[in-house]
C-alpha positions in Angstrom: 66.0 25.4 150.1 64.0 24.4 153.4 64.3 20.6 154.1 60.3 19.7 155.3 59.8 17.6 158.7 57.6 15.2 158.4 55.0 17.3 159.9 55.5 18.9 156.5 57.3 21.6 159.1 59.5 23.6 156.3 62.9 24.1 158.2 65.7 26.4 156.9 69.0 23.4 156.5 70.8 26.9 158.1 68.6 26.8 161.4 68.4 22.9 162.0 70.2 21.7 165.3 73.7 20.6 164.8 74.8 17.2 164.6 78.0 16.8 166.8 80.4 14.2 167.9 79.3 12.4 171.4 81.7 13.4 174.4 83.7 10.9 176.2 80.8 10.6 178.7 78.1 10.4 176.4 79.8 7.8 174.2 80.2 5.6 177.7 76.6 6.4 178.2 75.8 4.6 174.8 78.5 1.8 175.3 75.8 0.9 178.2 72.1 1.5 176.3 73.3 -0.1 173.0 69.4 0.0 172.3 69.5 3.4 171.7 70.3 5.3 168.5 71.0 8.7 169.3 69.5 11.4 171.5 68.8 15.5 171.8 71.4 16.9 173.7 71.4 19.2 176.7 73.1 22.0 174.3 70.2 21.4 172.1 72.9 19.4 169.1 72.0 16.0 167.9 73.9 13.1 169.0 74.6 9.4 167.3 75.7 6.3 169.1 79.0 5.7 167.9 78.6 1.8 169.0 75.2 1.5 166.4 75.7 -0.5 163.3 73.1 1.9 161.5 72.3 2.4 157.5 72.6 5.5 156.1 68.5 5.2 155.8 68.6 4.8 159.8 71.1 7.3 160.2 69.4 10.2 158.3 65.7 9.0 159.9 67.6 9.1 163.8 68.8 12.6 162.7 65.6 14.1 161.7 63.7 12.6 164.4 65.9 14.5 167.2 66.4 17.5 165.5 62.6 17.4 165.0 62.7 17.1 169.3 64.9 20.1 169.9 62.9 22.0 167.5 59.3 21.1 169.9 61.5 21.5 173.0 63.1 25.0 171.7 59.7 26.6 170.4 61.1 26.7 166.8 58.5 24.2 165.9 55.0 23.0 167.2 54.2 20.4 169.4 51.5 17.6 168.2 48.3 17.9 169.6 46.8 15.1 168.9 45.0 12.9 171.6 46.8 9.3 172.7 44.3 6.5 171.6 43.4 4.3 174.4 45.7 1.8 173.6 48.6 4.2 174.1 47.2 5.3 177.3 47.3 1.8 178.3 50.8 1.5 177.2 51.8 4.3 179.5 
């Protein structure tokens, strides 16, 4: 059964980006940005920091939210086009 994005995107479980293990690089990456909870990969898998002390509520949300990325970045899913409100602009 397709697992929906939030985006309500409905997504095959088959065709989602992978989850994988960091490399020895990447985990040293991590070991230096502790603030950061995992990442979309070059090789278009999902990545977790190994060093994060996350639930499995974070966990899951990290997950979808990358594989949500690679899917925009890939062209398997649409981008948002919605307009930044001024306060975002002024954030950027």
């Amino acid at each position: 059964m397709p697992e929906p994005l939030s985006s309500g995107l409905a997504v095959n479980p088959a065709e989602l980006p992978p989850v994988r293990e960091p490399t020895e690089s990447e985990a040293a990456w991590f070991r230096e940005h502790p603030e950061v909870s995992g990442m979309a990969t070059e090789d278009d898998a999902v990545i977790l920091n190994p060093f994060a002390n996350l639930s499995p509520t974070e966990r899951r949300a990290v997950i979808r939210n990358e594989q949500a990325r690679v899917l925009m970045r890939t062209g398997r899913a649409p981008r948002p086009t919605f307009a930044l409100t001024e306060e975002q602009r002024r954030l950027l």
